[in-house]
C-alpha positions in Angstrom: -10.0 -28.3 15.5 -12.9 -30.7 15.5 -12.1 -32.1 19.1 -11.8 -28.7 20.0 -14.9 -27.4 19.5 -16.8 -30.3 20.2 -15.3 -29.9 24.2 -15.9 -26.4 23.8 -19.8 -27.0 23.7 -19.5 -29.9 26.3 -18.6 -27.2 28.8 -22.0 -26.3 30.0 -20.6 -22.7 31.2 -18.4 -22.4 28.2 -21.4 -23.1 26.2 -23.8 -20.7 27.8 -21.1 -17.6 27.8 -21.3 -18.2 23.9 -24.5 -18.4 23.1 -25.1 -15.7 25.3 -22.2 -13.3 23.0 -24.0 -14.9 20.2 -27.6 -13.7 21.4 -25.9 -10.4 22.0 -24.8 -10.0 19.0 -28.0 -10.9 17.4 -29.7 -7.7 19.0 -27.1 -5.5 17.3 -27.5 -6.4 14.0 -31.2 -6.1 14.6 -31.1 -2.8 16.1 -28.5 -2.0 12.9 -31.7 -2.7 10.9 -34.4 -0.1 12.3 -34.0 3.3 10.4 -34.2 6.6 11.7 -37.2 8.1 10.5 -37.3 11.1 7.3 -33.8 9.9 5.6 -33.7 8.6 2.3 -31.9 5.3 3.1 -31.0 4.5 -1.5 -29.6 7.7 -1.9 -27.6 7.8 1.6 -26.1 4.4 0.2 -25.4 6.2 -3.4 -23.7 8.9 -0.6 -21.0 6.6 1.2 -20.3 4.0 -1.8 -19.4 7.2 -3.9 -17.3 8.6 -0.8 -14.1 6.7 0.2 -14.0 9.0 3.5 -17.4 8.3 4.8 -16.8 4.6 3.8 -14.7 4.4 6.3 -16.9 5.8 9.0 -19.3 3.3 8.1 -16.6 0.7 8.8 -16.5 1.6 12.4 -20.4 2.3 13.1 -20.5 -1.5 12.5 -21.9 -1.4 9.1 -24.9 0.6 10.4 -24.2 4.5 9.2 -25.3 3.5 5.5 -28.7 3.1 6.4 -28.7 5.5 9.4 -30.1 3.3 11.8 -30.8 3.9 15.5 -27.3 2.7 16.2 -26.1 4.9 13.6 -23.1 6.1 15.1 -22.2 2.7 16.2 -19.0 2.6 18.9 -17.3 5.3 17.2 -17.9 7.8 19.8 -17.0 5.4 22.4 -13.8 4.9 20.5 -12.8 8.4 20.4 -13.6 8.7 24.1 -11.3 5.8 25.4 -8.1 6.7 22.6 -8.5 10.6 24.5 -8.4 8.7 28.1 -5.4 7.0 26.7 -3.2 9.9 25.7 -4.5 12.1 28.8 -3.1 9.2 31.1 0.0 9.2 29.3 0.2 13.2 29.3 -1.0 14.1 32.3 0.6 12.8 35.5 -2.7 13.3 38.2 -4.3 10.8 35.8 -1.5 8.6 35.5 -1.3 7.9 39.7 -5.0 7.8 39.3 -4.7 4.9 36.8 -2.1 3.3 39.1 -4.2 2.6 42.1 -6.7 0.5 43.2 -9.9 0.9 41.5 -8.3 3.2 39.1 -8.6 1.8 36.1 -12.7 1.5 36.9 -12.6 5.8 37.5 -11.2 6.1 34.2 -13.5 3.6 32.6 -16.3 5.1 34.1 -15.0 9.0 33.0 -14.7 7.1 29.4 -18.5 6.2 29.2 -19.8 9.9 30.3 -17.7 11.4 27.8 -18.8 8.8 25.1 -22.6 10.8 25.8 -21.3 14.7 24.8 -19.1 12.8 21.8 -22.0 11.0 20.4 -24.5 14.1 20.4 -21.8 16.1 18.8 -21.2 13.5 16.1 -24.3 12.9 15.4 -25.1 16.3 15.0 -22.7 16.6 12.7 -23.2 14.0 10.7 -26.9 15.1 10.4 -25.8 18.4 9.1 -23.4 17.0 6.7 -26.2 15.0 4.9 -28.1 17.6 5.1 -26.3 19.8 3.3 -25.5 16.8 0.6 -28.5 18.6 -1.6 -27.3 16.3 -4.9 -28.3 13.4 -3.0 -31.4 14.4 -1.4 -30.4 12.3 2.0 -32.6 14.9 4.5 -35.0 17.1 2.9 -37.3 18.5 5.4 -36.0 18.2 9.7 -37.9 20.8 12.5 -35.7 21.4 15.0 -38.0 19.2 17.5 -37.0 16.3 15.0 -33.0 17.3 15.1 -33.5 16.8 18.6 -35.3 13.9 18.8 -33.0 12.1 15.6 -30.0 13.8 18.1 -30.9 12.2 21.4 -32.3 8.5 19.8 -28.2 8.5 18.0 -26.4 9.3 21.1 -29.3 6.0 23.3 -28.1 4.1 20.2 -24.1 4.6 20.7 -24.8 4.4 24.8 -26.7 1.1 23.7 -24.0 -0.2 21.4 -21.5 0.6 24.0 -23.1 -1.5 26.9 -23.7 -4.8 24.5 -19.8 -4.0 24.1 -19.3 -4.4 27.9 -21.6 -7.0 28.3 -19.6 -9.4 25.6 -16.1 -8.3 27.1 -17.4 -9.5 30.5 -17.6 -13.1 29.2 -14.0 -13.1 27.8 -15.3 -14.3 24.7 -13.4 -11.7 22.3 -13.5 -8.1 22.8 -16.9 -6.6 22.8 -16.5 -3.5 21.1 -14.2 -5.5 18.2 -16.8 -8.1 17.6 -19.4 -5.6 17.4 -17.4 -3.7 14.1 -16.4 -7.3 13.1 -20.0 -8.5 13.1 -21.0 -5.5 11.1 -18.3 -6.1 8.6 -19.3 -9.9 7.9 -23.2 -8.6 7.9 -22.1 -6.4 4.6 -20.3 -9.6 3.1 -23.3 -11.7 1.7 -25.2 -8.3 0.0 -21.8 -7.1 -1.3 -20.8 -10.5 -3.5 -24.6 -10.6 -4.5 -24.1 -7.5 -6.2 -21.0 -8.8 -7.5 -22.3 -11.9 -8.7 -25.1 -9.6 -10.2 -22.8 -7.4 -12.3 -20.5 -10.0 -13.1 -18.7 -9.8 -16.5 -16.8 -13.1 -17.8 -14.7 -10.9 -19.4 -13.5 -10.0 -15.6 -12.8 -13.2 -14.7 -9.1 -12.6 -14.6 -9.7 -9.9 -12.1 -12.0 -11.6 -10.0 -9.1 -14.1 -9.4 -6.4 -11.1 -9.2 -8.7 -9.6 -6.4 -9.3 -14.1 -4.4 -5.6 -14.2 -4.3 -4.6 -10.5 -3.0 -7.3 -11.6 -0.5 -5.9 -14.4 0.5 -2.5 -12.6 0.9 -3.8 -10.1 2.7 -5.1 -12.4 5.4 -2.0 -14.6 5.2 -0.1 -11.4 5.8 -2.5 -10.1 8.4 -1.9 -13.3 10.0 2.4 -13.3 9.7 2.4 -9.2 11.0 -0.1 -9.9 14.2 1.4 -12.8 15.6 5.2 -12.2 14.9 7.6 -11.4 17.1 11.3 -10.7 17.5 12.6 -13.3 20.9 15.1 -10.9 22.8 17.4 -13.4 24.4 17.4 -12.8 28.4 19.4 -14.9 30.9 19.2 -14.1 34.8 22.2 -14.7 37.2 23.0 -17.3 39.9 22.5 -16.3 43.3 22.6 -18.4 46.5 20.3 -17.8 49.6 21.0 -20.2 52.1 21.3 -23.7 50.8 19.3 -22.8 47.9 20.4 -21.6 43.9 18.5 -19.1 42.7 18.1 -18.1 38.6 20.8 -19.0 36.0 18.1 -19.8 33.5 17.7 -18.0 30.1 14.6 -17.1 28.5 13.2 -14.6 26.2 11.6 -10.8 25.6 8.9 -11.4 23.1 8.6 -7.7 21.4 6.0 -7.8 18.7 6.0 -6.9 15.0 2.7 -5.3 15.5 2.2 -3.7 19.1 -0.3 -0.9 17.8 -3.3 -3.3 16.5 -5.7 -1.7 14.5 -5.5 1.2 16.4 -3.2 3.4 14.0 -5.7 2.9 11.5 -8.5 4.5 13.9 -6.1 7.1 14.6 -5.9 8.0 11.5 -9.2 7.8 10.3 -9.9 10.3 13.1 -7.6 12.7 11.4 -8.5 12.5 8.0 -11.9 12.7 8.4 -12.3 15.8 10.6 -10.9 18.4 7.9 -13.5 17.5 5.3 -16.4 16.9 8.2 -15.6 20.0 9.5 -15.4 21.9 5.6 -18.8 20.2 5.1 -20.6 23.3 7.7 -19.1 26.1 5.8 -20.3 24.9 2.0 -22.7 27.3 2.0 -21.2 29.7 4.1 -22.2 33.8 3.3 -18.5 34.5 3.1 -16.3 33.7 -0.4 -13.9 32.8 1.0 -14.6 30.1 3.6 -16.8 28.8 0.5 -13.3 28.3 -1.3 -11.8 26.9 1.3 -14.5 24.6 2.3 -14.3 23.6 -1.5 -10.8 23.4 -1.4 -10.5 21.4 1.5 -13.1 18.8 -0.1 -11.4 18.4 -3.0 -8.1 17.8 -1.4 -9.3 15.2 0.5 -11.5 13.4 -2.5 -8.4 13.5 -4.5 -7.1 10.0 -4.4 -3.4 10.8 -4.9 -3.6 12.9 -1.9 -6.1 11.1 0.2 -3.7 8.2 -0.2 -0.4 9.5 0.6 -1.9 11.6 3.8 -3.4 8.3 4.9 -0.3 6.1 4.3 1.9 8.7 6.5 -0.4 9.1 8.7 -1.0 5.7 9.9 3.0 5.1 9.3 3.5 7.6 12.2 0.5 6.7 14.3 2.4 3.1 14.4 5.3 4.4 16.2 3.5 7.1 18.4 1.2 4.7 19.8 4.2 2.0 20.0 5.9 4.7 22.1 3.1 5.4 24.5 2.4 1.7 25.3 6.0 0.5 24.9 8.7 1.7 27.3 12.3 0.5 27.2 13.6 2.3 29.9 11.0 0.7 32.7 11.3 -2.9 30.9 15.6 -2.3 31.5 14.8 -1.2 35.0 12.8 -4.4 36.1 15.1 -6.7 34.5 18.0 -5.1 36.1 16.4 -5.6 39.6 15.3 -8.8 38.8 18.7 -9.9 37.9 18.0 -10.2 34.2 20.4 -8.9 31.5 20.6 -9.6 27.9 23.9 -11.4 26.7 26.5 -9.3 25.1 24.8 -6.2 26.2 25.5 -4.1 29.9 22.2 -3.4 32.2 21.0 -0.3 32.5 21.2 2.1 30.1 22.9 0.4 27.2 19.8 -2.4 27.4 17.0 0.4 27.0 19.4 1.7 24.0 19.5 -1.8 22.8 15.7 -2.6 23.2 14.9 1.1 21.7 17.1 0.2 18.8 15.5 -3.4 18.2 12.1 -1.9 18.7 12.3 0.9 15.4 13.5 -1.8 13.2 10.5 -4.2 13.9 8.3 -1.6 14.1 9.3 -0.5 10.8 7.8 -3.7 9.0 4.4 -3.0 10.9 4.2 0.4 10.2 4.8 -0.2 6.8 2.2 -3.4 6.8 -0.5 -1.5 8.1 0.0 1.8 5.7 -0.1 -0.8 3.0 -3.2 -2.3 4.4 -4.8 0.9 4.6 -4.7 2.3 1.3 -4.8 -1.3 -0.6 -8.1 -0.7 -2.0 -7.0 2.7 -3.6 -4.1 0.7 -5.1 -6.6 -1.8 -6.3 -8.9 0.5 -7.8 -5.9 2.6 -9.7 -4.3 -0.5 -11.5 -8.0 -2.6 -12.2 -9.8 0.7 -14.1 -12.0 1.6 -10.5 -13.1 -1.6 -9.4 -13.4 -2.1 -6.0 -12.7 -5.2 -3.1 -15.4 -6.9 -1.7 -14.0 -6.0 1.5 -11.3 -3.7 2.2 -7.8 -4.0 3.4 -9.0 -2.3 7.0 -12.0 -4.3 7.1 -9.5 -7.3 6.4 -7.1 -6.2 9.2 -9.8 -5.8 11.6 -11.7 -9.4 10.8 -8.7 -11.2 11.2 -7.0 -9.4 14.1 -10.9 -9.5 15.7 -10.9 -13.6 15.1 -7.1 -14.6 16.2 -8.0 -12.3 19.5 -11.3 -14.7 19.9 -10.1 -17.6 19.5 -6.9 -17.3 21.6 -9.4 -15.9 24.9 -11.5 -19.3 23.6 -8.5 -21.5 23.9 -7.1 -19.3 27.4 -10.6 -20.7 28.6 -10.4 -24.6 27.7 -6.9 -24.8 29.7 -7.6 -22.7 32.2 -10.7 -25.5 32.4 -8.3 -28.3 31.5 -6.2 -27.0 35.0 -9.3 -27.1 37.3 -9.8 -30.3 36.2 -6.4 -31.7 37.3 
């Protein structure tokens, strides 16, 4: 590890593309420091720590939401926009040949970033509205509407911001932009959340701090075993002369992995779970009774952990497999082996591989469903069985640290041999 980074920083462009994600990075979290104007930053914290929905909102604004800085809405606008580009490519077949040419992919991108602007002027309206109405906390007492607009329009510059540092990083190939972004803003909350810890601390807890350092550690262990297995599909290719020459009869492999979705389940699933009780938020304090009870209702629902939990875990659960089938296709992978000459031993091409390859694919796919519904709701299962104490860091912070550092440092590594090459 040592002799690898040390001829990591001897490569002068190697060196320079890091410093300048580092740099990048920098800006965020400064920019994740600078407050919107007329909020009442203590009691918005007292807001999201008391609310495990809005929590998780702050999770993917990069840490910023709690203190409702000018980046305030972070990437998740962004987010939203490219998931909706995803499913309308896989839906809609105009998109689909769009995506298929040359310069396609670029169109969509570009279609991705002008809907991010509408998405993130709508959220953050929203969000606004919804501490606002919060009138227990006090977050947003007294807002014009030439301040709405203003706190409206500096949000959506903030997300538009967020998103270019995003593409900027990417560019480099040093990580994913928008993923080190969240994972920066995750690690920023680290330091401030065991000081509080180590404020509060109880000997008499001791046995539970070490309970909570070893599910940790298993966490990332597991994080670690679900992202980077994979089931080897044994594939051998036939012999074939042309001339005086012999052409395949080698054997290789179809690496499917355990864990095809990423993080992206989770996001998902977020989505869903917090747009009933976002949307119940506007109708509180509605004129009509009944909307008022079913805005109420609909709260409580959601703020019921038994509920909350269960919802999540299926939800997530069958995200995993929807977004495995939209990104994974059997048929097209039995198709090109077939033409290629490939077939996997014991089984006939065609039709009875992309049976085959469906079949393998739900039972794997089954462990990483499972994996990441556990990971979701792990801190609900912590607090239940430790009397409400909470994780440092949560299980989908956990998920996206470690999934965010083995990307990084595998795009790292892709750059030292493809240096090593050039150098031959």
């Amino acid at each position: 590890m040592l002799e690898k980074i040390t001829q990591l920083f001897k490569i002068r462009d190697l060196r320079r593309s890091i410093l300048y994600v580092l740099g990048l990075l920098f800006i965020a979290r400064i920019a994740a420091h600078i407050p919107v104007p007329g909020v009442n930053l203590q009691n918005l914290k007292e807001f999201f720590a008391s609310n495990q929905i809005f929590g998780l909102i702050n999770i993917f604004s990069g840490g910023s939401m709690d203190r409702f800085s000018i980046v305030g809405m972070g990437v998740g606008p962004y987010i939203t926009a490219s998931i909706i580009f995803q499913l309308l490519v896989m839906i809609v077949p105009r998109l689909e040949e769009i995506s298929k040419e040359p310069g396609g992919y670029q169109k969509i991108n570009n279609w991705t970033r002008l809907l991010t602007v509408p998405l993130a002027a709508l959220q953050g309206y929203g969000t606004i509205m919804m501490l606002r109405q919060q009138s227990a906390y006090r977050i947003i007492e007294d807002l014009s509407a030439y301040n709405l607009f203003l706190t409206i329009l500096t949000l959506s510059a903030g997300t538009i911001f967020m998103m270019w540092l995003g593409e900027l990083i990417s560019e480099k190939k040093i990580g994913n932009g928008i993923s080190l972004l969240i994972f920066v803003g995750i690690i920023d909350r680290l330091p401030s959340a065991l000081q509080q810890v180590i404020a509060v601390f109880d000997p008499a807890q001791i046995i539970n701090v070490i309970l909570f350092a070893v599910i940790a550690l298993i966490t990332i262990v597991g994080v670690v075993i679900i992202n980077e297995g994979t089931r080897n599909v044994p594939v051998s290719y036939a012999r074939h002369i042309r001339g005086n020459k012999v052409y395949g009869g080698v054997s290789t492999h179809l690496p499917l992995r355990v864990n095809m979705a990423g993080v992206i389940p989770i996001i998902f699933a977020i989505s869903l779970i917090i747009f009933p009780p976002m949307v119940a938020n506007f109708f509180v304090h509605a004129k009509s009774q009944f909307l008022v009870s079913a805005a109420q209702f609909i709260i409580s629902t959601f703020q019921n952990r038994l509920i909350y939990g269960i919802l999540y875990f299926v939800f997530v659960f069958g995200f995993t497999y929807f977004y495995t089938a939209v990104v994974f296709h059997p048929q097209q992978i039995a198709e090109n082996l077939q033409k290629q000459g490939g077939f996997i031993p014991g089984i006939r091409p065609g039709k009875n591989t992309e049976e085959y390859l469906g079949k393998v694919t739900n039972r794997i796919i089954f462990i990483g469903a499972l994996f990441l519904g556990l990971i979701a709701i792990l801190p609900l299962i912590i607090q239940e069985f430790s009397g409400g104490m909470n994780l440092v860091i949560g299980g989908t912070s956990i998920l996206i640290v470690v999934s965010v550092v083995i990307e990084t440092v595998k795009q790292i590594e892709s750059q030292l041999t493809m240096r090593q090459y050039e150098g031959l």
